[in-house]
C-alpha positions in Angstrom: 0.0 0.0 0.0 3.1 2.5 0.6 3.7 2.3 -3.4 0.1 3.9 -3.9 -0.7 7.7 -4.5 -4.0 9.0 -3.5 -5.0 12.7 -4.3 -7.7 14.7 -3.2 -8.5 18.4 -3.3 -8.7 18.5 0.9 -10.0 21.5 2.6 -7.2 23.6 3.3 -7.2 22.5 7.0 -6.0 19.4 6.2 -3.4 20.1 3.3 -0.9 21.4 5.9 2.6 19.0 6.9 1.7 18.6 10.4 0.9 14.7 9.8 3.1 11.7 10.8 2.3 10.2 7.3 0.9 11.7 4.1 -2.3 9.9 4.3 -3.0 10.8 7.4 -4.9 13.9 6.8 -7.3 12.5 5.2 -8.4 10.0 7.7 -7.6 12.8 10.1 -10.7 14.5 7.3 -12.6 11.7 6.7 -13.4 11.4 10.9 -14.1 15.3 11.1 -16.4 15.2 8.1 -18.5 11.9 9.6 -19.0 13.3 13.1 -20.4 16.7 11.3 -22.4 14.5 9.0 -23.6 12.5 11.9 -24.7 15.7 13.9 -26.6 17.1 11.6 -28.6 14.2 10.4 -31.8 14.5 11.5 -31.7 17.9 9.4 -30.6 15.9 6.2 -33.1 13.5 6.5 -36.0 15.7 7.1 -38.6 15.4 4.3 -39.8 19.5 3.2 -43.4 17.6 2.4 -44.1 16.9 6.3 -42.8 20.6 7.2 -46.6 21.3 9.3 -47.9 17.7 9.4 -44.6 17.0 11.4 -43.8 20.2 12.8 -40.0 19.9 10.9 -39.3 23.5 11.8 -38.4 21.9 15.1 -35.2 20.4 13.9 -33.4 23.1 13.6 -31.5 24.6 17.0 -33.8 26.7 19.6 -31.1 29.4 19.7 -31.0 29.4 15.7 -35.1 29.8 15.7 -34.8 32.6 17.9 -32.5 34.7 15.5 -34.5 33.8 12.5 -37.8 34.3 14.2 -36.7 37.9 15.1 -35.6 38.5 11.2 -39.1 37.1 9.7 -41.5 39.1 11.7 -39.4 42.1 10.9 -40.3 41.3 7.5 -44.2 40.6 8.1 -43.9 43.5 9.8 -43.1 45.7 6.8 -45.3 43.6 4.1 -42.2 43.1 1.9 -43.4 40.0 -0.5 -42.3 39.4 -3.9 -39.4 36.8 -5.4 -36.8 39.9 -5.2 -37.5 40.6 -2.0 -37.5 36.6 -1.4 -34.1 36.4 -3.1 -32.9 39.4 -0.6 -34.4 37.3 2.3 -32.4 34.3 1.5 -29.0 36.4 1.0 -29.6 38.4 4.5 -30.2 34.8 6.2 -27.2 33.6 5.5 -25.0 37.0 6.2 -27.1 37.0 9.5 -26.1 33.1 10.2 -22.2 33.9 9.3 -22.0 36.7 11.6 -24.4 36.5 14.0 -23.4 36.4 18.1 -24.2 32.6 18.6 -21.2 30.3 17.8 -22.6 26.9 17.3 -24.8 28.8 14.4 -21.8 30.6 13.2 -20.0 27.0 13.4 -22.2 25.2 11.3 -22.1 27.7 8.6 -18.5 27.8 8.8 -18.0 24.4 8.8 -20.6 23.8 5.7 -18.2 25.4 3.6 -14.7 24.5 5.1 -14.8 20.6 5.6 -15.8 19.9 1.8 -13.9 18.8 -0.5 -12.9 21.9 -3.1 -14.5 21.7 -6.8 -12.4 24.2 -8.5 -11.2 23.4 -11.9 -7.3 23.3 -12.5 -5.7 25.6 -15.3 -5.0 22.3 -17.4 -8.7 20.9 -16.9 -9.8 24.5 -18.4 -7.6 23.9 -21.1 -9.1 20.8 -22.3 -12.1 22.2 -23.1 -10.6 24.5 -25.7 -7.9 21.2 -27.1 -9.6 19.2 -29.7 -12.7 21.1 -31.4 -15.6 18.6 -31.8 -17.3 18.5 -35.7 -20.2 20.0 -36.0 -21.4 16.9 -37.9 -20.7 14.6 -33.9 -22.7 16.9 -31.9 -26.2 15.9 -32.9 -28.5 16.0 -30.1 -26.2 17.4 -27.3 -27.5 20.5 -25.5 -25.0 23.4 -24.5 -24.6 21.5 -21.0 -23.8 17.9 -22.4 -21.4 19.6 -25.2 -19.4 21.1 -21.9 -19.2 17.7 -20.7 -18.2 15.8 -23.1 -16.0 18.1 -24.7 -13.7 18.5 -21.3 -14.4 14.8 -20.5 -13.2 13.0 -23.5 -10.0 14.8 -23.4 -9.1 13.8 -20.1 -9.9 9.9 -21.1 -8.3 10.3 -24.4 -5.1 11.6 -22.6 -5.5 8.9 -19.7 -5.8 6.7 -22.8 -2.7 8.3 -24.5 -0.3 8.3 -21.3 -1.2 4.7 -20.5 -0.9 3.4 -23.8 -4.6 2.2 -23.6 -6.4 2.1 -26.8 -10.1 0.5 -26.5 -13.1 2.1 -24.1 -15.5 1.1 -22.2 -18.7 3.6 -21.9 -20.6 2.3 -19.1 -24.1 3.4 -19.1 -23.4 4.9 -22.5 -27.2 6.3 -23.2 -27.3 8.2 -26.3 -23.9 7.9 -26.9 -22.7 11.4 -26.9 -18.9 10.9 -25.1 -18.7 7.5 -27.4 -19.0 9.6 -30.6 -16.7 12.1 -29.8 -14.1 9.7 -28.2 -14.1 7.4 -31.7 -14.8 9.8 -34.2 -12.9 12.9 -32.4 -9.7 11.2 -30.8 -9.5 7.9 -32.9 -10.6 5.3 -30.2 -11.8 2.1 -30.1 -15.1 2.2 -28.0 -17.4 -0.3 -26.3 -20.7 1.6 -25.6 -23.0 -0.3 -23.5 -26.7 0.7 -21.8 -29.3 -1.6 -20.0 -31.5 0.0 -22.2 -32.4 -0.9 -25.7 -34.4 2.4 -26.1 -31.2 4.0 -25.8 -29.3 2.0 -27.9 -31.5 2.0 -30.8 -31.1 6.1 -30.3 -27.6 6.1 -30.1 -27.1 3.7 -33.3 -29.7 6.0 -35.1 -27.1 8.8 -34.3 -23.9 7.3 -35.1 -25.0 6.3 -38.4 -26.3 10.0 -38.9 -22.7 10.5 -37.8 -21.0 8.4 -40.1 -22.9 9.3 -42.8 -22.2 12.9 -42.8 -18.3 12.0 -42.5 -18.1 9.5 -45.3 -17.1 7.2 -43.4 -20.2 4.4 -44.8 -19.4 3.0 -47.9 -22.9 1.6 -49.4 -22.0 -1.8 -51.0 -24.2 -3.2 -54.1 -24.9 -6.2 -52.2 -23.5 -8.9 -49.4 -21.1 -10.4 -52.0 -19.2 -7.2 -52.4 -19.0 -6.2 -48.8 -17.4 -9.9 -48.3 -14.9 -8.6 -50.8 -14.1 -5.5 -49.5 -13.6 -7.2 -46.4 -11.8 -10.1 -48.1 -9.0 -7.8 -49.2 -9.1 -4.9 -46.6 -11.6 -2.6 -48.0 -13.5 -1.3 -44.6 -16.7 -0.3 -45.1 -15.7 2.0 -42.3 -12.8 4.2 -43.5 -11.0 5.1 -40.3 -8.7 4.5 -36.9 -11.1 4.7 -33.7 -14.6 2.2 -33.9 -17.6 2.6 -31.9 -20.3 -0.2 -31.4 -23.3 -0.1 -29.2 -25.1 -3.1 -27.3 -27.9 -3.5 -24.8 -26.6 -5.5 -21.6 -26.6 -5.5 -17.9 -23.5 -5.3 -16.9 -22.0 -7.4 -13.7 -18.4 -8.3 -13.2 -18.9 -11.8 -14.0 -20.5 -10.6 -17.5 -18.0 -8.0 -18.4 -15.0 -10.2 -19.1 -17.3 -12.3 -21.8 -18.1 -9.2 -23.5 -14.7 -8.4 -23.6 -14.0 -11.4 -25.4 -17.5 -11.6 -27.7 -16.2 -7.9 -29.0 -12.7 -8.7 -29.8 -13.9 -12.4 -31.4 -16.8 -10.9 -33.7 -15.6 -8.4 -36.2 -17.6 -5.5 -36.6 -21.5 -5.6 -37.3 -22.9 -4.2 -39.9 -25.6 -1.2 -39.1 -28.6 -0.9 -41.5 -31.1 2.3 -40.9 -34.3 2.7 -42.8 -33.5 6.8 -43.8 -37.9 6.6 -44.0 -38.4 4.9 -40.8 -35.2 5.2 -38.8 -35.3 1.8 -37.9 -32.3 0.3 -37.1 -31.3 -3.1 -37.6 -27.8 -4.9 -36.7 -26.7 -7.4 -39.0 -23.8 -9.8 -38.4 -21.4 -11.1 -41.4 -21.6 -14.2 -42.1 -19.5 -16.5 -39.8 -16.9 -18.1 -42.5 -16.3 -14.2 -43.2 -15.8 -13.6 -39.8 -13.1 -16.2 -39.7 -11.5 -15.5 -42.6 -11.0 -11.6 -41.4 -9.8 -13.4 -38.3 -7.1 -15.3 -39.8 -5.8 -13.4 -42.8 -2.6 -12.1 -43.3 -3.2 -8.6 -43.9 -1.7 -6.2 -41.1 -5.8 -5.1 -40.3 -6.7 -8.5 -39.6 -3.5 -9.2 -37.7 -4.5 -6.6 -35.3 -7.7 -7.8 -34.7 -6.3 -10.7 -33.6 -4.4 -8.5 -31.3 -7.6 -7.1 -29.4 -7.6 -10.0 -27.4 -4.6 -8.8 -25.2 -5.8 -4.8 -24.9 -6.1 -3.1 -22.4 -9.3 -1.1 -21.6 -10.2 1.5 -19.7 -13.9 2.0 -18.7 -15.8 5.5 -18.2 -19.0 6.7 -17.4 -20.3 10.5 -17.4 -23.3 10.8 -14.9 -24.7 6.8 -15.2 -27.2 6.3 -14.0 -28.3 4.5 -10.9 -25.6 1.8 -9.0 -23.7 2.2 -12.3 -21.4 4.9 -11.3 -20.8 2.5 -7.8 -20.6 -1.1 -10.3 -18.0 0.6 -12.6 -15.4 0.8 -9.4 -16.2 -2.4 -9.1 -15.7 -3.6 -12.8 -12.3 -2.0 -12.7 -10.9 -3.4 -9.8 -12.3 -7.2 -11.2 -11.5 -6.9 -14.1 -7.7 -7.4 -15.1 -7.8 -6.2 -18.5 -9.4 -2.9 -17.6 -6.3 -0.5 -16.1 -7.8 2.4 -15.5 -11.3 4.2 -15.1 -12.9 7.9 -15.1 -16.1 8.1 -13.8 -18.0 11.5 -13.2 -20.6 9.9 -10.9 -24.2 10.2 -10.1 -24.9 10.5 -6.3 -27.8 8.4 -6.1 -25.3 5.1 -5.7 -24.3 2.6 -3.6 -22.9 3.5 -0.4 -20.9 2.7 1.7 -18.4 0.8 -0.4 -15.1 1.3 1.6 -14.5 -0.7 4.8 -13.3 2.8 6.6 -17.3 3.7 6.4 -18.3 0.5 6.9 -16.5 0.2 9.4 -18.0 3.4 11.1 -21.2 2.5 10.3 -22.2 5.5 8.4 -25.1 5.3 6.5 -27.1 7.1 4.6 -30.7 7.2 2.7 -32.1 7.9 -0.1 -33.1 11.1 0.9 -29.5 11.9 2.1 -28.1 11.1 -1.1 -30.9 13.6 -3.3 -29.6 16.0 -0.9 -25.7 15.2 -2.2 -26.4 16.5 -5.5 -27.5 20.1 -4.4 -25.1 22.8 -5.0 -26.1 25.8 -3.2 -23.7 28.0 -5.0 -25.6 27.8 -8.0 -28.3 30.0 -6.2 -26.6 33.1 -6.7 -26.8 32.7 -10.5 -30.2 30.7 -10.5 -31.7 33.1 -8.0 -35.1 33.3 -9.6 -35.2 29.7 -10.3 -34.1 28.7 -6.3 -37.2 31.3 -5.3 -39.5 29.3 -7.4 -38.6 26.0 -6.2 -39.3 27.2 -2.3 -42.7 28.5 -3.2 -43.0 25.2 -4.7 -41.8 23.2 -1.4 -44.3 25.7 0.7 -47.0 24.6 -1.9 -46.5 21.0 -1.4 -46.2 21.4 2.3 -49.1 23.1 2.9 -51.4 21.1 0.2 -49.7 17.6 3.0 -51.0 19.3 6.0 -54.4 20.4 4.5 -55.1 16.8 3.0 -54.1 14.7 6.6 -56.0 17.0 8.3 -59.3 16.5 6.2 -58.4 12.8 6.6 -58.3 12.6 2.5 -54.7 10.6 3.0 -52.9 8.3 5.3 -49.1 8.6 3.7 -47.5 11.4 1.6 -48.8 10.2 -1.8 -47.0 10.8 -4.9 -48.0 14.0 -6.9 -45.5 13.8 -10.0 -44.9 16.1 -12.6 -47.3 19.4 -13.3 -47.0 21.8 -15.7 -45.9 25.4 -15.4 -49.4 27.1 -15.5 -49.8 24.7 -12.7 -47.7 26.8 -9.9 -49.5 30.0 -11.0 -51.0 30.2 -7.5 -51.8 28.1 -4.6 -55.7 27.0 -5.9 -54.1 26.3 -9.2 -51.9 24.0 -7.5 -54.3 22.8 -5.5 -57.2 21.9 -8.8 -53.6 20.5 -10.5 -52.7 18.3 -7.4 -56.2 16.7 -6.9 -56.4 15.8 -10.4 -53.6 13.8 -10.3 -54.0 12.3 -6.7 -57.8 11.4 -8.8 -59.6 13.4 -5.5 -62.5 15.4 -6.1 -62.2 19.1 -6.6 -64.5 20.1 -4.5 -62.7 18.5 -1.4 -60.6 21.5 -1.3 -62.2 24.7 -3.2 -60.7 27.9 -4.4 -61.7 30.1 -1.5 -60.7 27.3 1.0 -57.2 27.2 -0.8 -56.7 30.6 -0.8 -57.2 31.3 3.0 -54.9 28.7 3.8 -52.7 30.0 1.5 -53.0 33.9 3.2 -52.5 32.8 6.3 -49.4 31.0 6.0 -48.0 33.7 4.3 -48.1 36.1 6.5 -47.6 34.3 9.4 -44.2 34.0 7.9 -44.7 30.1 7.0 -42.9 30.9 3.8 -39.6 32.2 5.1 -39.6 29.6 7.7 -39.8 26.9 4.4 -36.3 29.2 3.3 -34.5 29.2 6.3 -35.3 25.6 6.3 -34.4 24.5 2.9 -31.3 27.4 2.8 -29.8 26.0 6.0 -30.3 21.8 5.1 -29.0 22.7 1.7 -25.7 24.2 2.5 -25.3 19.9 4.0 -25.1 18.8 0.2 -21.2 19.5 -0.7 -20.7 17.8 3.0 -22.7 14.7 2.2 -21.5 14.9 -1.7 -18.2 14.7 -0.3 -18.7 12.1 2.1 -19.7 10.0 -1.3 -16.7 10.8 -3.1 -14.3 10.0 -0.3 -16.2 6.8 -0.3 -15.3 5.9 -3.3 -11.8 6.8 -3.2 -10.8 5.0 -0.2 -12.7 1.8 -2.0 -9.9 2.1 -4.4 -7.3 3.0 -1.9 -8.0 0.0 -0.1 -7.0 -2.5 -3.1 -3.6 -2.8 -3.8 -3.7 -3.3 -7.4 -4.7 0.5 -7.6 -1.7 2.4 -7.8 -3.3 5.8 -8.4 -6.3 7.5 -7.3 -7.4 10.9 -8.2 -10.3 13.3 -7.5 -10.7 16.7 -9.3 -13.8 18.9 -10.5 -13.7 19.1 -14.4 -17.0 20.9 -15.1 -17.9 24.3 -14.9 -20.2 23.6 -11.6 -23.1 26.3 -12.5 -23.0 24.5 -16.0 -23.2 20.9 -14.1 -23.5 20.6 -10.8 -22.3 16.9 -10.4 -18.9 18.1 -11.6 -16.2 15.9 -9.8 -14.3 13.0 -11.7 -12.8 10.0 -9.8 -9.8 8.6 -12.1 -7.8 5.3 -10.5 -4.8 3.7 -12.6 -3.7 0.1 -11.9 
């Protein structure tokens, strides 16, 4: 384990030489950020929906209600409503928090933003995203967001590919198959796209061959026999270095290494799309073709052969579900994969090291949602954050009014609703019953509204702020709980001789914007 390196962008507390050993400080971190995390838990888990059916405002400190109590009948008292004057609520409550006379409230916001771990980008991370312009003719069906993404990301793996002499990919959870275009049709690599989803297979193969199209790189054969030819005597129907091919699966460690093998064994399939329909259908050469391409002596067939000894390295930008949690797993199974880069969704498995298992630190579902907030993205999203708390007070206050006409026994579901929907609080209310198939008369319009009136100027609203501001600023804290996680997993196995953990993404452009890396 001494041979290992592990690097992680501590808080600057713990970057300092004061340890015995180099990894010290971050188990030194690691205990400092559980027993905050523990504290503070019964905040974290608190559900926003049971706010007055459970009396939630409770949670929060006695000393802490007083100070905020004080603030929001100040502003009842001066009838200041409105999402600016909102937004200016939220951005005194947190001034008053940092620098108000009790410590332990003054602490925890302190603390919120000192014992995470840091999500700047580095000067050569910023540089990737202007190395390597992407052709117009890849970027069908990316939005400005995924294009940051994938434009930063698959230059770090083609690099990590590049230094480690690594030439075929494995895109885990691949989807539409955005990163797999540009890292085979942008930086020349050999790429494995897989998704438990044929849905999104089908989409991706309809894009590729969109792709491939509008590069040239599809020669359209008169028929079977000629393709046989081509093949025969090295004509590629596919004119170029990297190769992409896409396949529904569910992955599992004990499945990966026979995919492995299946894709090195079968030469590539043949992709037919009806240009009317957009049906796509797979179609494999014939299996005497398959073997001669296998066994002949020209220097392309020779290096299929080859394939069976690559190595791989296997990646994954935001998969979903345990897939971000399986691909650590994958890599450190696996032999022939040496090196993975996975950007990580938070809703994963956890805990996957022994050091939290060891702890016994758990966390929900709920806890987890909570990792992906980023509350510095309120400052540029103000109107957006506003919005979402009048839509928290809404759902709130639609729970307390339905358990106590005894219409519900649980917190039921609501789903999606429009925009028009969130116009007021009846709106909401006519929009809600609808879906929860309750009749509308149950609750009416002037029933709603006086509800509505009197929770709003009894302050209810800014309580639902102070609530949601002060639980939020946990997220980074709980999102870096995750992402130490995962690092020490790899730590802890030997054959990993490198582990990394750096933001790569612009976080107001993507707020999941951290990248684990590990090299065997």
């Amino acid at each position: 384990m001494s041979t290992q390196r592990i690097f992680l962008p501590l808080p600057l507390k713990y970057q300092t030489n004061s340890f015995n050993n180099k990894n010290d400080n971050i188990f030194s971190y690691t205990e400092d950020l559980i027993n905050f995390c523990k504290k503070y838990s019964s905040l974290a888990e608190a559900h926003i929906v049971d706010f007055f059916t459970d009396n939630t405002w409770e949670i929060i400190p006695k000393e802490w209600r007083d100070v905020f109590e004080v603030e929001c009948e100040n502003i009842i008292g001066e009838n200041n409503y409105g999402n600016n004057n909102e937004s200016n609520f939220v951005n005194k409550m947190i001034r008053l928090a940092s620098f108000h006379e009790y410590e332990s409230l003054k602490k925890y916001i302190r603390d919120t933003k000192e014992l995470v771990l840091s999500r700047d980008i580095s000067i050569d991370v910023l540089q990737m995203e202007c190395e390597n312009s992407i052709d117009k003719r890849i970027l069908p069906g990316m939005n400005k967001k995924k294009l940051h993404e994938v434009k930063i990301l698959s230059n770090l793996i083609a690099s990590l590919a590049n230094e480690n002499k690594i030439s075929s990919i494995i895109d885990l959870g691949a989807g539409q198959g955005y990163l797999s275009r540009v890292l085979a049709y942008t930086h020349n690599l050999c790429v494995f796209a897989i998704d438990a989803s044929n849905v999104q297979t089908c989409g991706a193969q309809k894009y590729q061959f969109r792709t491939e199209k509008s590069l040239g790189l599809l020669r359209k054969d008169k028929n079977e026999v000629e393709r046989e030819e081509n093949i025969k005597s090295g004509k590629f129907e596919r004119k170029r270095n990297g190769c992409l091919n896409h396949i529904t699966q569910y992955v599992t460690s004990e499945t990966l290494s026979s995919l492995i093998t299946d894709w090195n064994k079968s030469s590539n399939k043949h992709i037919e799309v009806n240009e009317d329909t957009g049906y796509v259908k797979i179609i494999e050469k014939a299996k005497d073709v398959k073997e001669k391409n296998l066994i002949d002596d020209d220097p392309c067939s020779n290096k299929q052969v080859e394939q069976d000894d690559d190595d791989y390295l296997i990646c994954g930008l935001h998969s979903c579900g345990q897939l971000s949690s399986s691909m650590l797993d994958l890599f450190i199974k696996n032999e022939k994969i040496k090196s993975v880069a996975n950007v990580g969704y938070k809703k994963c498995s956890f805990p996957l090291s022994k050091v939290f298992k060891e702890k016994k630190f758990y966390m929900g579902s709920t806890i987890r949602q909570l990792a992906c907030q980023v509350p510095s993205r309120w400052s540029s999203q103000q109107e957006s954050s506003i919005n979402a708390f009048e839509h928290h007070f809404y759902r709130a206050l639609l729970q307390y009014i339905l358990t106590k006409k005894e219409l519900i026994k649980d917190t039921p579901r609501i789903g999606k609703l429009r925009r028009r929907d969130f116009a007021s609080f009846s709106a909401y209310c006519t929009a809600a019953l609808k879906k929860l198939s309750l009749p509308l008369n149950c609750i009416t319009q002037v029933e709603s509204e006086q509800y509505y009136n009197e929770y709003k100027i009894n302050g209810f609203m800014h309580k639902i702020i102070i609530f949601c501001t002060l639980r939020a600023l946990l997220g980074p804290c709980f999102e870096s709980i995750i992402l130490l996680d995962k690092c020490l997993y790899l730590f802890e196995n030997n054959i990993v001789r490198e582990i990394k953990c750096f933001g790569v993404f612009d976080e107001i452009k993507s707020p999941r914007n951290m990248v684990i890396v590990g090299l065997k």
